[in-house]
Structures are given as structure tokens and as C-alpha cells.
N, C-alpha and C positions, 0 to 999 in steps of 0.2 A: 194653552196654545193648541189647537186642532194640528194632528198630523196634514202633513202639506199633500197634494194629489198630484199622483208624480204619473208622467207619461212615457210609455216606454220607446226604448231607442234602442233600435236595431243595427245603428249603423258601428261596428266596434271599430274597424281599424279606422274613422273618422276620429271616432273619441281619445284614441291609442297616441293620434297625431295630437291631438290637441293637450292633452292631458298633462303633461307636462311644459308648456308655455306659461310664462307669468302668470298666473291668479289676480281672479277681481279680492277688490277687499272684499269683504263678511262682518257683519256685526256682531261683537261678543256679547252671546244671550247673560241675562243679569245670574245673580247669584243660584239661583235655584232655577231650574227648568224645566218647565213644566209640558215636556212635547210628550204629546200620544203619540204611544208605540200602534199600528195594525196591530188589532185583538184577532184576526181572522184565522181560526184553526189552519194548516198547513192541511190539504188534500191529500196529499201521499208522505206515509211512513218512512222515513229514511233511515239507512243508520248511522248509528252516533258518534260523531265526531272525534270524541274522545269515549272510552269504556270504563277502565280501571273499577273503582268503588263508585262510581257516579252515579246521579239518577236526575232524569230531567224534571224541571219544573218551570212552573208560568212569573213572567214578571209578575203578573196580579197576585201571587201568591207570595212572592217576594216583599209587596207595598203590602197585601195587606194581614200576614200570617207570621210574619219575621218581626223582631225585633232590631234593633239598629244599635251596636256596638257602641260605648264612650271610652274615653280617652280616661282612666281612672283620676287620675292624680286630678284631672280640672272638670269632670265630667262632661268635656266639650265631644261635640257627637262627631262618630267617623264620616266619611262619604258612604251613603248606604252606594247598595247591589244597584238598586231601581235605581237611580242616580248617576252613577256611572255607566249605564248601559244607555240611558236615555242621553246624556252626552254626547256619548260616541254616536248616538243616533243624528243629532242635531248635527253634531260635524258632517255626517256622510252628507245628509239633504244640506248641506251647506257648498259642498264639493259637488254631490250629483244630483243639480236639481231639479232636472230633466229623466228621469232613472227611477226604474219601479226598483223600491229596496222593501225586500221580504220582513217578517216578523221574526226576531230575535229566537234562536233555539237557545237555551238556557241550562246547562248541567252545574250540578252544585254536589259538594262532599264535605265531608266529616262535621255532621251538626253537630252543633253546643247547645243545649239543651238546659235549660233554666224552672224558675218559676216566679209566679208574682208575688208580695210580701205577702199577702193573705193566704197564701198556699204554706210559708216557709215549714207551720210546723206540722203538715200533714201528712201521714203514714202514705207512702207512694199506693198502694191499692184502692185510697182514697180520694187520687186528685182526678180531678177533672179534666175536659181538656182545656176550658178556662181560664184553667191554675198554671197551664204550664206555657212557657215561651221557646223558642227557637232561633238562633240563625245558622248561617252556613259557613265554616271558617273558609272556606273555598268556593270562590264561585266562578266558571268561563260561560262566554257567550260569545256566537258569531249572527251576523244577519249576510245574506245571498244579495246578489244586484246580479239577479241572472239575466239583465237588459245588457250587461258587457261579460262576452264568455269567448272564448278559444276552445278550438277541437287540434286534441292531441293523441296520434296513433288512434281514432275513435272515440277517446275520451272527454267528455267535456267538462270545464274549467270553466266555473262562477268565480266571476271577480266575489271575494267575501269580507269583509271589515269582523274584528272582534277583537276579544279581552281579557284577559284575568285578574282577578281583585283576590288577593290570598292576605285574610288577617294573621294567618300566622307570619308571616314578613313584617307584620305591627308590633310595637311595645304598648300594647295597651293598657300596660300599666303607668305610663308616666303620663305626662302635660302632652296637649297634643302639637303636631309637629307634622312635616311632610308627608303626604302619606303615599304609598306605593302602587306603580298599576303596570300591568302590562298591557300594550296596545299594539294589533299590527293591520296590514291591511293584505292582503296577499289574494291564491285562489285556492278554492276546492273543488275537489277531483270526485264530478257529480259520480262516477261510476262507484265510487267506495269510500266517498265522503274525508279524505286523507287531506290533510291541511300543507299547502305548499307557501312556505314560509321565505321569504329573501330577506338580504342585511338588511336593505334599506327603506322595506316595511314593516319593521319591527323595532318597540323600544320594549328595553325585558326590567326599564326600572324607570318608569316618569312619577317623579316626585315631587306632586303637589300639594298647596295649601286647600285651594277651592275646587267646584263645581267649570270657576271662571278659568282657573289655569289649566284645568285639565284640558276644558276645550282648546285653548290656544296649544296647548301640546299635542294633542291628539288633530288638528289642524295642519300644523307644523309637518307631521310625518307624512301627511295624506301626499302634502303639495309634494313633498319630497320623493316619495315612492317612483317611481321609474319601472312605468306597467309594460311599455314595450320591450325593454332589458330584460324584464324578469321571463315572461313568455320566447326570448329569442333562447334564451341559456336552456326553460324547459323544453323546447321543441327541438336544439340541440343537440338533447339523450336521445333521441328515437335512432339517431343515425350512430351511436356507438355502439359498440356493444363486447361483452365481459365474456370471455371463454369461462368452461366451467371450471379449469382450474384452476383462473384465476380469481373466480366466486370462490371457490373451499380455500384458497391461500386469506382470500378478503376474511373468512369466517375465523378461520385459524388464528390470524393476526389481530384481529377484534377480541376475541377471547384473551389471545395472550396482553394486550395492550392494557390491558385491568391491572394487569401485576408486572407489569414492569417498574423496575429500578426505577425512582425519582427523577433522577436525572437524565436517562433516556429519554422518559414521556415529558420532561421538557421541550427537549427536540424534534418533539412531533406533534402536530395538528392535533389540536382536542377532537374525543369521542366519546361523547357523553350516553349514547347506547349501554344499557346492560347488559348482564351476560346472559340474563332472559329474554330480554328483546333480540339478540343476535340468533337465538334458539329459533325464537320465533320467524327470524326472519330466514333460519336454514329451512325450515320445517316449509313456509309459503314459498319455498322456490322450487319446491316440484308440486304443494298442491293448492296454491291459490287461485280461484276461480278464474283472476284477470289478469297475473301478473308473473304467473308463473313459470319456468323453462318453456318454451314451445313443445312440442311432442315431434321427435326425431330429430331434435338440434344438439347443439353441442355450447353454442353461445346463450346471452339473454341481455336484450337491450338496457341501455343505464336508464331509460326511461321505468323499464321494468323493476330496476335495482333501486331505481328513487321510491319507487311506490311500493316497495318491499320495505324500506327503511319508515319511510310513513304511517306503512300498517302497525309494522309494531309499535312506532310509539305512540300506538293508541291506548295501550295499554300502560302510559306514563300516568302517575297523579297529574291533578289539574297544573300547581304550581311549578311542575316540570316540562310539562309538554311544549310550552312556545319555545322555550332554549329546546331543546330536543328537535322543534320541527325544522327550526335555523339550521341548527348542525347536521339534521340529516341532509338538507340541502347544502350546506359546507362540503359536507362530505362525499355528496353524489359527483359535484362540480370538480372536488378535487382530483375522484378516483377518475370521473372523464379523462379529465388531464393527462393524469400519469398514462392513460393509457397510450398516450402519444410523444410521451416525453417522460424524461427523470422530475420528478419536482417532489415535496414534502413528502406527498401520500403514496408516493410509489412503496414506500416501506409496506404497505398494509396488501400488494398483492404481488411481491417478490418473491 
């Protein structure tokens, strides 16, 4: 199937309005789907999404340099990478079919590394690279649709769709069976590439049999997503704003909230931040390029505080990062809150 020739549209809060009224139907494409992704290199270098052990690579490298995982027990094959990405593609052009949607950036981590039977008994200084196979136990991708963007405090926000596919979340040892994906559709924060994640662009476990129920899943959320909510909450932050010492109480209580008693951290809001990312995120609050204390203030906007909590979780593994990107946003939204009133998270800057 030729990718579809998509035109772009400039009008956003048109689409903002529309975007959530009833949906036409869509045809669910057959078992295997065959849409061309744009092969067109990306002009400008950006950086990366996510960091941690990652390394970016091309879907074509993906189809045609990887191997593709079975299911041991029945030998039945996983949903490869290219597969799932091309998916998720057909769903956006399904939703925005008017809408220039970029080429897929692709990061992938911790390869497993094989060989073919003909290699089995051959002294490693001897293999080829012929001999040897690969895939990725981890792999995320997002695609941009910089045709619908928002400008916040200066920054601008690409609506973005993407994913994560983690075999390690598979028992690839038994018969196969549902298999796990995470999908969200959210924006990215062009100034520093920070993924701004909401509940109700995000599923952190769709578990499917096919190629066919992914799409109806990954459909399901799109219609679902609520783009004008999400940008009213982030535009929101810009007009609060966190004294600083109620940042070092936020830090202090982040740290201490690791090791609390059981039964405390019951009664209180998940924070799934580590005690490295919190480091990280004291350290970016006097010297991040864009996000950091103003110079001669005493406050820093939650807009500022959100994209503080963003940065570090760039530094999550692949299979952590979309819960982490939720809850930073969880977390931003709650601490606004308190700052107005008593409610849950006030504990973290008391």
C-alpha cells in the first residue's frame, strides 16, 4: 500500500473543535499491513526523546537486519517492531487524513544477539557477520504531525503519536498468547523534545492477539484522547508558580517518599521518579538552558517544574518511560493543586 499524500493544515484550534465529535467509521486494514512509512531523512538533528542506553535506528533496518522473536513452546511468530510501528501509522492517517505526519524517529535497547545454525559451532573470532542475527528486547517510536501544534510560554508543542513494544514484558517461552504494547498519543515539547503524556492518551498495556486488534486498540484511544483538555491543563502551569522553598521541600519529600513505611506511601499519590532523576531534576533547576529558576527570582513556574520532571525522565529505560511521562504529568497537575488548596500532594511540599 503507498503511503497516502497528506496536506497540511494549519488551522489548529479548527481541528481542536472538531477532534473530538463523533468519528467517521474506518476500515480495519487486513491481517498484515503493508503502509509505507516516508523514507525521507529528517533535515534537522534533534535530540532524543528518550537517552538512557539507547541508540537510534531506521525501520528499514529493523525489516531488513533484525530477526523477529517466536513464541517457543508453538514457534508461532511475535508482532515484529516494523509492524507495530506501521500500525500505529495507519491508525494516525486514519484519524488525520488531511495532516502532514513525519517519519518515525525509532530508539531501541538491550540487543539479543544470536546466530544462524550454520554458525552454531564457530569460534566467535571466526563469525561473519552473515553468521550472526539480532533483535531489540526494547524498542519506542514516536512520529510528529507538526500540522496541529500549540505555543506555550514560547514553546512549541507537536501533537505526537508513538509506542513501546518491550519483549521483556513477553513469556517467550510458552504457546503464544496476547501480546503487550504501549500506545499513547500526547505532545512534544519542540524546544527539548520532553514527551507530555495525559491519562487519556495513554494505554501502558494493550493486549493483543493481531496486527487487526492492535489497530482497533490503538484507534479506540486516538478517538478517545481529549487534545483540547490536555493543552488547557498544560497552558494552565504557566500562570502558577512554586516558591523556592517550596521546590527544596518538593525535593526533600521526593527523596524521603522512596523509603517510606508501607503503609504511608499507601496514602499518598504514586511517584514513580527516582532518586536520580530527582538529582537530576535539582541540579536542572538552576542550570537548564530553558527551564531553569529565572535569574533574580525567588519562584519557578509549574510549567517550568513540568518540563523539569520531563527532562529527567529521559534518562528512564525504554520500558519505563511512558508510566514515568503519565506521572510526571500526574504529578505536575497534582502539585498545581495543592498549591491552592489542601488535597493528596500537598504532603510533598509542606
Amino acid at each position: 500500500m503507498e503511503a497516502m499524500q497528506l496536506m497540511p493544515v494549519h488551522r489548529t484550534n479548527m481541528l481542536i473543535q472538531t477532534f473530538n465529535q463523533p468519528k467517521f467509521e474506518v476500515e480495519t486494514p487486513v491481517e498484515t499491513i503493508e503502509t509505507e512509512i516516508i523514507s525521507s531523512r529528517r533535515e534537522n538533528k534533534r535530540l532524543p526523546f528518550i537517552e538512557a542506553n539507547t541508540k537510534e535506528v531506521t525501520i528499514q533496518h529493523l525489516r531488513e537486519e533484525c530477526v523477529v522473536p517466536v513464541f517457543s513452546k508453538d514457534n508461532e511468530i511475535t508482532i515484529s517492531h516494523p509492524s507495530f510501528i506501521e500500525t500505529v501509522w495507519e491508525a494516525a492517517n486514519q484519524i488525520f487524513p488531511n495532516e502532514r505526519i513525519e517519519e518515525p524517529a525509532i530508539r531501541v535497547s538491550h540487543v539479543i544477539k544470536g546466530r544462524t545454525p550454520e554458525a552454531i559451532h564457530k569460534p566467535v573470532k571466526d563469525l561473519l557477520e552473515s553468521d550472526k542475527t539480532i533483535y531489540y528486547e526494547r524498542m519506542m517510536f514516536c512520529f510528529e504531525i507538526p500540522t496541529i501544534h500549540e505555543d506555550i510560554m514560547g514553546n512549541r508543542l507537536n501533537l505526537t503519536i508513538g509506542g513501546v513494544r518491550a519483549y521483556n514484558h513477553e513469556n517467550l517461552y510458552s504457546k503464544k498468547g496476547a501480546e503487550k504494547f504501549k500506545v499513547f498519543i500526547g505532545f512534544k515539547n519542540m524546544v527539548c523534545c520532553n514527551m507530555c503524556v495525559s491519562s487519556d492518551g495513554y494505554k501502558s498495556e494493550l493486549k493483543v492477539m493481531s496486527t487487526t486488534d492492535l489497530f482497533s486498540s490503538v484507534m479506540r484511544l486516538f478517538q478517545e484522547y481529549n487534545i483540547a483538555k490536555h493543552l488547557y491543563y498544560m497552558s494552565a502551569y504557566k500562570d502558577s508558580y512554586m516558591t523556592e522553598s517550596q521546590f527544596a521541600q518538593f525535593l526533600g519529600k521526593s527523596r524521603l517518599y522512596q523509603y517510606l513505611p508501607i503503609e504511608q506511601k499507601k496514602r499518598l499519590p504514586q511517584m514513580l521518579m527516582t532518586d536520580t532523576q530527582i538529582g537530576l531534576v535539582a541540579k536542572a533547576y538552576y542550570n537548564d538552558d530553558n527551564f531553569a529558576l529565572p535569574e533574580n527570582q525567588n519562584a519557578i513556574s509549574m510549567w517550568n517544574v513540568y518540563n523539569l520532571l520531563t527532562g529527567a525522565n529521559k534518562s528512564s529505560y525504554i520500558d519505563n518511560f511512558l508510566d514515568r511521562s503519565l506521572n510526571a504529568t500526574q504529578l505536575t497537575e497534582g502539585l498545581n493543586k495543592a498549591l491552592y488548596g489542601e488535597n493528596e500532594y500537598s504532603w510533598f511540599i509542606q
